[in-house]
C-alpha positions as CSV (number, residue, x, y, z in Angstrom):
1,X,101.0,110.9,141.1
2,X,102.7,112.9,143.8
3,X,101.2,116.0,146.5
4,X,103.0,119.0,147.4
5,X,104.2,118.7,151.5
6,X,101.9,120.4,153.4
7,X,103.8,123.3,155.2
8,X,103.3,121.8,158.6
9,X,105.4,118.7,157.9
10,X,108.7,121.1,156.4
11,X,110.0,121.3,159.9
12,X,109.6,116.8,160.7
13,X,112.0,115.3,158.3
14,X,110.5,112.0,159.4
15,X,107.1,112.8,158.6
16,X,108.0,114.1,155.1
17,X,110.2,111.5,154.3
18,X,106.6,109.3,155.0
19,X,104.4,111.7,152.9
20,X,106.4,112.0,150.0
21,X,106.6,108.0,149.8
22,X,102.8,107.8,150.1
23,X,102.2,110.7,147.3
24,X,104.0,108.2,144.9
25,X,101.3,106.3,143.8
26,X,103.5,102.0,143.9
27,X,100.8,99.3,143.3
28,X,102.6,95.9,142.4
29,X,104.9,96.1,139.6
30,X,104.8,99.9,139.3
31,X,107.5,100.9,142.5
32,X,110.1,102.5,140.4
33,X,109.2,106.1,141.4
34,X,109.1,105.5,144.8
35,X,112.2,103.4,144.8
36,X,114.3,106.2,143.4
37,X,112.8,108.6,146.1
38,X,113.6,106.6,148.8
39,X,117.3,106.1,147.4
40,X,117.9,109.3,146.9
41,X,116.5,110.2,150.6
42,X,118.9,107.2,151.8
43,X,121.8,108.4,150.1
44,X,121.7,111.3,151.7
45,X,121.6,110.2,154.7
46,X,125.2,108.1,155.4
47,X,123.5,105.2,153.4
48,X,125.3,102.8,150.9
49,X,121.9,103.0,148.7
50,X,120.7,101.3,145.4
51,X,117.7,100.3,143.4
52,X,118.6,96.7,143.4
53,X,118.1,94.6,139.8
54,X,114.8,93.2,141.4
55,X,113.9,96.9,141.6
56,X,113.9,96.8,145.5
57,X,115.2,100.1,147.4
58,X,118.0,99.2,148.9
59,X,120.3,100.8,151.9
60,X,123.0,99.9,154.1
61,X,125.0,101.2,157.2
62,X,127.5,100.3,159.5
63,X,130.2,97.6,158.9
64,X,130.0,95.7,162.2
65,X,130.1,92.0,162.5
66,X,126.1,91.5,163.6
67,X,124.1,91.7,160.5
68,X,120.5,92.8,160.6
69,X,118.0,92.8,157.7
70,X,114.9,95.6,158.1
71,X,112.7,94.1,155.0
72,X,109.6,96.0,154.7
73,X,107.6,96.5,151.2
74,X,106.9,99.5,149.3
75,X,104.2,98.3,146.8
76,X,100.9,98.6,147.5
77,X,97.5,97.4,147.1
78,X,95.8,99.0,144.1
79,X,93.4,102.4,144.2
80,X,95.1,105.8,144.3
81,X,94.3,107.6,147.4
82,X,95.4,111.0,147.4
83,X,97.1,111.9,150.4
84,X,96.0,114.4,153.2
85,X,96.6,115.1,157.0
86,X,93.5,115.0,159.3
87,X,93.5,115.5,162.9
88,X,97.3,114.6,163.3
89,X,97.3,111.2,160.9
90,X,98.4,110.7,157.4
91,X,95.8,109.4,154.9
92,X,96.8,107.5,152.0
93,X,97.6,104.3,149.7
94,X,100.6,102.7,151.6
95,X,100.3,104.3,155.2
96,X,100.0,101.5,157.1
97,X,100.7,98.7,154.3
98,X,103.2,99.2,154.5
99,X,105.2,102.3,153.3
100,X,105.0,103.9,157.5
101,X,106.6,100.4,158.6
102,X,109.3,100.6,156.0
103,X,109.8,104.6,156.4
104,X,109.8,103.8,160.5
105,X,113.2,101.0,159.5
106,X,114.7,104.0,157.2
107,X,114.3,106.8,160.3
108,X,115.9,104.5,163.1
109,X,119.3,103.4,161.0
110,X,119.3,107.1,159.9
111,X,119.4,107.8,163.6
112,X,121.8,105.5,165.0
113,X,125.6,106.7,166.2
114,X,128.8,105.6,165.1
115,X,129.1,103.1,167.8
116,X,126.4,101.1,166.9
117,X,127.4,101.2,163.5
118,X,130.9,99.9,164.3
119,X,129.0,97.0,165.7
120,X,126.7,96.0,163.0
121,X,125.6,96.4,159.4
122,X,121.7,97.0,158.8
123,X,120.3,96.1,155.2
124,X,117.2,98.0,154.7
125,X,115.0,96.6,151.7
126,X,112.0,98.0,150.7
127,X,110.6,95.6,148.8
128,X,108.5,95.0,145.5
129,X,105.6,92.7,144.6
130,X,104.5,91.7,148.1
131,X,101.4,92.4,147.9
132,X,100.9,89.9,144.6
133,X,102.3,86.1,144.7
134,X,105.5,86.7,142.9
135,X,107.3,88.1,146.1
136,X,109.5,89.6,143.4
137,X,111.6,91.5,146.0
138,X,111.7,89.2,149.1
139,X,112.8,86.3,147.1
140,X,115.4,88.4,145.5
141,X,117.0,89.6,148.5
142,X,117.3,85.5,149.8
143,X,119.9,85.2,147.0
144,X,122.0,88.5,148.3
145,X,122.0,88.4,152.1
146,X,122.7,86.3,155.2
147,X,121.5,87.5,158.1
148,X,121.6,87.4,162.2
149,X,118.6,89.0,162.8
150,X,115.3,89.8,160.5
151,X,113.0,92.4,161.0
152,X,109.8,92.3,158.4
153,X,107.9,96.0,158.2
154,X,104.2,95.1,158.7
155,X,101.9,97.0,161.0
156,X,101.6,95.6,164.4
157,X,101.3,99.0,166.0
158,X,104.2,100.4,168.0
159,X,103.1,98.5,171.1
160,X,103.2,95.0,169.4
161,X,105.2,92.3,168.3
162,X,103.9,90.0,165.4
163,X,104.8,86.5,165.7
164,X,103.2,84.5,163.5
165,X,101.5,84.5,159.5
166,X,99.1,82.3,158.6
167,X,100.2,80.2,154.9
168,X,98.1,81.3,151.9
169,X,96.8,79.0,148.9
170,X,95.5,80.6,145.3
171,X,93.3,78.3,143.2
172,X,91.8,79.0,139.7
173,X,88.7,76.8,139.0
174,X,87.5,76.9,135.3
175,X,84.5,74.8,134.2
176,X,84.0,74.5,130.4
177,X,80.6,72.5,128.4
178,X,79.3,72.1,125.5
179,X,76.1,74.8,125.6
180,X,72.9,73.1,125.9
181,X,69.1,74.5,126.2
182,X,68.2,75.5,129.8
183,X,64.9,73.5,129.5
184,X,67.0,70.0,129.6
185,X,67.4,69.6,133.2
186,X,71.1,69.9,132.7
187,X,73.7,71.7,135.0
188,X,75.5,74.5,133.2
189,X,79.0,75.7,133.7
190,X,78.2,78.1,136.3
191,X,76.1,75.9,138.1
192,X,78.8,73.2,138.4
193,X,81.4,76.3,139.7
194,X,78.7,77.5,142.2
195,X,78.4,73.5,143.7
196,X,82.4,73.3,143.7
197,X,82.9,76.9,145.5
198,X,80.3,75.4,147.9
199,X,82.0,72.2,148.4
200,X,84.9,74.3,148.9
201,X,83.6,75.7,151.8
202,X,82.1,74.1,153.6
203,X,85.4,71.9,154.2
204,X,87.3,74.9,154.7
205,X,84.7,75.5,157.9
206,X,85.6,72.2,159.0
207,X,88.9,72.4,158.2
208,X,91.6,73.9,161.4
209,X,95.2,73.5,162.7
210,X,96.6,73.1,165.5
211,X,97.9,76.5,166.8
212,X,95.5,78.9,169.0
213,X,92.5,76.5,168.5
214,X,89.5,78.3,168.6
215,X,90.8,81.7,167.2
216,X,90.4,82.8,163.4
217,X,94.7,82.0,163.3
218,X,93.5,78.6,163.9
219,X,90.8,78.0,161.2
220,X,91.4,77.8,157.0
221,X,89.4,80.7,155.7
222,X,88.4,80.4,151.8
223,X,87.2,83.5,149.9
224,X,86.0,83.9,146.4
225,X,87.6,86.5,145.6
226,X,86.1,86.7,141.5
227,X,83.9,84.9,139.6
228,X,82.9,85.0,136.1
229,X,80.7,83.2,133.5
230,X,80.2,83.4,130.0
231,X,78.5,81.5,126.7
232,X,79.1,82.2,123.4
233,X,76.0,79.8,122.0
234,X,78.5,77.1,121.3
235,X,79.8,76.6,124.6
236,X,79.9,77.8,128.5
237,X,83.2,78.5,130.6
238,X,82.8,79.5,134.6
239,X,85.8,80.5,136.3
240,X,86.6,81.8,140.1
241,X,89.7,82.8,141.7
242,X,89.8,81.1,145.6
243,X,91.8,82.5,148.1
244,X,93.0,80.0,151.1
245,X,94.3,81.2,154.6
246,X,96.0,78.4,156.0
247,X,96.8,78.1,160.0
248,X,100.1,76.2,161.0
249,X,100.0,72.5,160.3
250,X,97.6,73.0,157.2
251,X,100.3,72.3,154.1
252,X,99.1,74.5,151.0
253,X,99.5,70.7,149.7
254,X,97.6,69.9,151.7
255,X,94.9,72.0,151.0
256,X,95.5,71.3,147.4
257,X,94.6,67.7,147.5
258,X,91.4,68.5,149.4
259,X,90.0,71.0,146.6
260,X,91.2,68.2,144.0
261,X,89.4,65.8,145.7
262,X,86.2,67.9,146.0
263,X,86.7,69.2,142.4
264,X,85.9,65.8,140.7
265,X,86.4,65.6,136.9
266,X,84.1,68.5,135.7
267,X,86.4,71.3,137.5
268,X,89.8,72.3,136.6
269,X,92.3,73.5,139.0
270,X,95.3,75.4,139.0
271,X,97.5,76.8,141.8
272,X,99.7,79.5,143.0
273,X,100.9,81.4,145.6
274,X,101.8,78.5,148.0
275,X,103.0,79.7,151.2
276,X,103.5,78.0,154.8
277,X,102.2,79.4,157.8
278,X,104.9,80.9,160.5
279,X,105.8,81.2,164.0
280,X,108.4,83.0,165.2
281,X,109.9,82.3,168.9
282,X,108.4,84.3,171.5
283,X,111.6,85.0,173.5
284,X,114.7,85.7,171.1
285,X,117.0,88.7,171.6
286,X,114.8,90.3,169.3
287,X,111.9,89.8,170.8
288,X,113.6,91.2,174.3
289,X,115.1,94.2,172.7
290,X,112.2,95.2,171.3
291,X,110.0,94.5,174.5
292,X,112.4,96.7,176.8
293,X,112.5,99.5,174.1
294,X,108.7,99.9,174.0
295,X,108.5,99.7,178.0
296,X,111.5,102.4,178.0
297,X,109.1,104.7,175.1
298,X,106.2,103.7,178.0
299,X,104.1,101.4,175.9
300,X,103.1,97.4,176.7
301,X,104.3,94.9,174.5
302,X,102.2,92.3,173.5
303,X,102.3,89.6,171.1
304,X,99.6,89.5,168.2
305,X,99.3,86.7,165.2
306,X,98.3,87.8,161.4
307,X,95.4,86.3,159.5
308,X,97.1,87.4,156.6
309,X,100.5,87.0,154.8
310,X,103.3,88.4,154.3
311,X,107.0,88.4,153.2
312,X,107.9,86.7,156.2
313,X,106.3,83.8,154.7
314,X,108.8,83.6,151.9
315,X,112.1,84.5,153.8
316,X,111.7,82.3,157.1
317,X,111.7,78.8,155.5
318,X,115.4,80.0,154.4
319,X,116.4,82.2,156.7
320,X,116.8,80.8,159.6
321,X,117.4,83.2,162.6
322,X,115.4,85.3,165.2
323,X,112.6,87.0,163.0
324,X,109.9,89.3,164.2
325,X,107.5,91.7,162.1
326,X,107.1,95.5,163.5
327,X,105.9,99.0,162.6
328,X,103.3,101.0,163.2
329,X,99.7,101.3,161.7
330,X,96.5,99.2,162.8
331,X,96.3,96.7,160.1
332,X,92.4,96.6,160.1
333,X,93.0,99.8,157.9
334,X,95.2,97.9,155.2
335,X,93.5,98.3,151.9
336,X,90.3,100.3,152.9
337,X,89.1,103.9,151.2
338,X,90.4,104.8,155.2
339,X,94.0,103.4,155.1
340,X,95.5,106.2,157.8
341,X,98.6,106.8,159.9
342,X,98.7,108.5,163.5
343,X,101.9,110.3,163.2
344,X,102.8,110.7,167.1
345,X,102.8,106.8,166.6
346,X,104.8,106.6,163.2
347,X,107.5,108.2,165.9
348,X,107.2,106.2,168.5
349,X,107.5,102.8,166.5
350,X,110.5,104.8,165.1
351,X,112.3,105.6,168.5
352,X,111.6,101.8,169.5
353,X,113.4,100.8,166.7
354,X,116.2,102.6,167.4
355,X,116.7,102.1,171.1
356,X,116.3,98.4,169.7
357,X,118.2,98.5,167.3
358,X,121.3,99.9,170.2
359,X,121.0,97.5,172.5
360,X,121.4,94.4,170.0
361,X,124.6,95.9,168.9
362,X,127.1,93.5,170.8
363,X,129.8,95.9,173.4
């Protein structure tokens, strides 16, 4: 699915660049369109670009000594949204999460001079399958690059900084009997999933690490996030897909052991999508280039921590250097019907970025 560029955007090569990625429709596992569109806008542009073999869009410039990864994600959440401008923002799938993060990364390198880029190479990777456990992309891109200095494309809005992301946990429960009259007194399938879920909980409520205590970054939050039933006369099988939000110092281990314990023999478990929480350090170079470029834009910085996940999760245990995720977009809007953009701020983040991105590049 694509939408023609409306004739107001012709003249902002920025904000085209942004609504032609979003009028590629690139839930997980379906990014190839979009991949090719922003390699062909990269190559264009003075980039070294590729679709990588993980199918990640990939583009490079400058050949100085300080290398700098910009690793956003281009997949989406499913639900087509067609896209439209209203009252100065961009409406569509991938806006905020996180196409306008990533396109933000693409407009800054495109922008910087020929000093810099004596200075430094910047990897841009626009990633695939972040927003499903596999990471496909992120976990790719560990096995080809060694970085100085990691920038992860995730809404913070141009005025923030995002230094932390809270581990994740995905459990299967399945329940199966043998099917028996309801008049026996006996618990069913479903009944014996509803108790577990329940269980489940009511320890995740009691449950909390040791980071910001008393915020929501500080407390496990469980979610059933399906649920199903069904009997065929012969037998019953309950199922539910849990989804764990773990705060620093809760281990998805950790967390596994405590739904085992509370599962008991009638509920099978099974687990994926094991991350660790992370913190990044408040005051890296980074962290201060970015701070003096939004005061030099005339924003405050400010520090924020994500409820959520992301593909910072799966590259910081391994990369170990300065890290820090940017863009713009307020993230309360990621997957909604109302997932928008203001465009004045797609361009700020983007000329942050790039006065960052200068003043990192050693003299």
């Amino acid at each position: 699915m694509s939408a023609d560029l409306p004739a107001e955007l012709r003249d902002d090569p920025a904000a085209a660049l942004l609504w032609e990625a979003v009028s590629r429709y690139s839930p997980s596992g379906e990014e190839g369109e979009v991949s090719r569109l922003l390699v062909d806008w990269m190559g264009r542009r003075d980039f070294a670009a590729e679709v990588d073999p993980a199918g990640n869009a990939v583009g490079r410039r400058g050949r100085g000594p300080l290398q700098v990864v910009l690793l956003g994600h281009i997949d989406t959440a499913p639900g087509w949204l067609a896209p439209r401008l209203e009252g100065g923002r961009l409406f569509g799938r991938g806006a905020v999460d996180a196409k306008g993060p990533f396109c933000s990364f693409l407009c800054a390198v495109s922008g910087l001079d020929r000093a810099a880029l004596e200075r430094m190479t910047l990897t841009c990777i626009g990633a695939v399958e972040e927003e499903c456990p596999t990471s496909k992309g992120a976990r790719y891109a560990l096995t080809r690059y060694r970085p100085d200095l990691v920038l992860i494309g995730e809404p913070s809005g141009w005025q923030g900084l995002t230094l932390g992301y809270k581990g994740r946990l995905i459990a299967r429960a399945t329940v199966q009997r043998p099917s028996h009259h309801g008049a026996a007194g006996l618990e069913g399938a479903a009944d014996l999933l509803v108790g577990f879920c329940g269980r489940a909980k009511r320890w995740a409520g009691r449950a909390a690490g040791g980071e910001r205590p008393g915020s929501l970054f500080a407390q496990v939050q469980l979610r059933v996030e399906a649920l199903n039933s069904q009997r065929d006369g012969l037998s019953e099988l309950a199922s539910a897909d849990l989804g764990l939000r773990l705060p620093p110092g809760v281990e998805p281990e950790q967390a596994a052991t405590a739904l085992q314990q509370l599962a008991g023999d009638a509920v099978e478990l099974s687990f994926l999508g094991q991350e660790r929480a992370h913190l990044c350090e408040r005051d890296s170079p980074l962290s201060r280039a970015l701070r003096l470029a939004i005061r030099a834009e005339g924003g405050t910085p400010h520090f924020t921590y994500k409820t959520g996940t992301s593909d910072m999760n799966v590259v910081a245990p391994h990369w170990a250097v300065p890290m820090l995720a940017y863009g713009p977009g307020d993230s309360s809007l990621d997957h909604t019907p109302g997932e928008a953009l203001d465009l004045d701020e797609y361009r700020k983040a983007s000329a942050v970025l790039e006065r960052a991105l200068r003043s990192l590049a050693p003299s």
